[in-house]
C-alpha positions as CSV (number, residue, x, y, z in Angstrom):
1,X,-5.9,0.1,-31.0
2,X,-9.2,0.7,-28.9
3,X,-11.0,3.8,-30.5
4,X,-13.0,5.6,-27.5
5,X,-16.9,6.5,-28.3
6,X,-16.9,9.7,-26.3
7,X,-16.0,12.9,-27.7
8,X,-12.2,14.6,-27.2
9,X,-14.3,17.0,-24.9
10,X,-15.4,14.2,-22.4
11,X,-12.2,11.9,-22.3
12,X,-10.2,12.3,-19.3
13,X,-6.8,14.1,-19.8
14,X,-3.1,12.9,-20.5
15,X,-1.4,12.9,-17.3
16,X,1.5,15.3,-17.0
17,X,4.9,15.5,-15.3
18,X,3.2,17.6,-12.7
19,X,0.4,15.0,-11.7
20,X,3.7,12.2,-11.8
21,X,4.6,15.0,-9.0
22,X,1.8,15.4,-7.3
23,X,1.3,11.3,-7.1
24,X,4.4,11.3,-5.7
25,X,4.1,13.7,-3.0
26,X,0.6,12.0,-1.8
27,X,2.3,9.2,-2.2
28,X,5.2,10.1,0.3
29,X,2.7,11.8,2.6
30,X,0.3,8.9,3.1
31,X,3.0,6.8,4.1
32,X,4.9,9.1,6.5
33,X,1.3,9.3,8.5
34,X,1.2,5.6,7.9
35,X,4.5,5.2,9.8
36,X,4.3,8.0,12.8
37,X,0.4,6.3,13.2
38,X,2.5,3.4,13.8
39,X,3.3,1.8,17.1
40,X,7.1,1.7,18.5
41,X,6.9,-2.0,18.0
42,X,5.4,-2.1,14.2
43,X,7.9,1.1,13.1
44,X,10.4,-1.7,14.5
45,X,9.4,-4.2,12.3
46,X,8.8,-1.7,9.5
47,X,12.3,-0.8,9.6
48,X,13.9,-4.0,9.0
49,X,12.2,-3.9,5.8
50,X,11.9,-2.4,2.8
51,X,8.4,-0.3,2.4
52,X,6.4,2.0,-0.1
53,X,2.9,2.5,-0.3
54,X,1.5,3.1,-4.1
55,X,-1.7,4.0,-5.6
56,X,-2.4,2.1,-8.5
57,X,-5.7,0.9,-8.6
58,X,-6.0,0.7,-4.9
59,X,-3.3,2.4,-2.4
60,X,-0.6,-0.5,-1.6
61,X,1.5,-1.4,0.9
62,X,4.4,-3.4,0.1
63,X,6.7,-4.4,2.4
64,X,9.7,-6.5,1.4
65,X,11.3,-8.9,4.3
66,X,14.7,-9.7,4.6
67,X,14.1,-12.9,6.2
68,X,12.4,-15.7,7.3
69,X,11.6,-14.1,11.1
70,X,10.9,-10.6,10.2
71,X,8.6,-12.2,7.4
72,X,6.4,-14.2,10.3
73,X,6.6,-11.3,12.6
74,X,5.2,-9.0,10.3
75,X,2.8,-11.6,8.8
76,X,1.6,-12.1,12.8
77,X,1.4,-8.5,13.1
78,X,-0.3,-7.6,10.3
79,X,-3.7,-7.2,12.3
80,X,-2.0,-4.1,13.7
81,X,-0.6,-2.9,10.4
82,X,-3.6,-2.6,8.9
83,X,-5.4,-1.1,11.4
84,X,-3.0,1.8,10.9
85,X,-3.2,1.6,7.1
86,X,-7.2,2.0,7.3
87,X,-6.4,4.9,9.7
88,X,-4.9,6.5,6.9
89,X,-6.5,5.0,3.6
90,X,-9.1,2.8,2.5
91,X,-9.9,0.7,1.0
92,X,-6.0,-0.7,0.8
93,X,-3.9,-3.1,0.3
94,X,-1.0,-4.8,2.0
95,X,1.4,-7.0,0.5
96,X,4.5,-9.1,2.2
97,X,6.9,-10.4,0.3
98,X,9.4,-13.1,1.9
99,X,12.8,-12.5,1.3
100,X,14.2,-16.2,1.7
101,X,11.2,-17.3,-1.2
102,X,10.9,-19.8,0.7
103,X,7.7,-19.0,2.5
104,X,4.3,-17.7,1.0
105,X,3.9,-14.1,-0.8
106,X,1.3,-13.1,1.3
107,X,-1.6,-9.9,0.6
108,X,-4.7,-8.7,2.1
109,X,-7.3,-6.3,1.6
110,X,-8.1,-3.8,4.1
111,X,-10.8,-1.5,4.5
112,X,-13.1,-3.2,1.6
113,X,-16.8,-2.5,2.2
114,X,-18.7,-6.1,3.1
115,X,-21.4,-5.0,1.6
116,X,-24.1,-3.9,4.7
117,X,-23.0,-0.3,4.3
């Protein structure tokens, strides 16, 4: 068991039910202007799959494929994707997971700083 050096006082809180809530509703709302920020041909795309963004450590996109050719579609489209994902959060993170498991899991950063801010 890690004991923390801080005082009760200065320790952050135990999350609640509400903020579960309130994760979930950011949650939601980041990826519904994820989506309409979309263009016609990526919502396409988008909805041949199965997608969520969560925020973890970093907001994430995941997007799960249901094939091999939706896979490389959205792997060679994924320029466009996250353009609109840094529109709406960043830094990110997008993740595309094949669903033959044949090809690669692939994931990408978006929006990191390079460091000449």
């Amino acid at each position: 068991m890690k004991i923390s050096m801080l005082q009760p006082d200065d320790l952050a809180p135990t999350p609640t039910s509400l903020d579960q809530i309130l994760q979930s509703q950011l949650e939601e709302a980041v990826g519904y202007y994820f989506y309409t920020g979309c263009d016609r041909i990526t919502q396409t795309l988008l909805a041949q799959c199965q997608w969520s963004i969560v925020s973890l450590d970093i907001p994430t996109l995941t997007i799960a494929c249901p094939d091999a050719k939706t896979y490389w579609n959205l792997v060679s489209n994924i320029k466009c994707i996250s353009d609109y994902l840094s529109r709406v959060t960043r830094p990110s993170r997008i993740e595309v997971i094949p669903g033959d498991r044949k090809n690669f899991y692939f994931k990408v950063e978006v929006g990191a700083s390079m460091g000449n801010d």
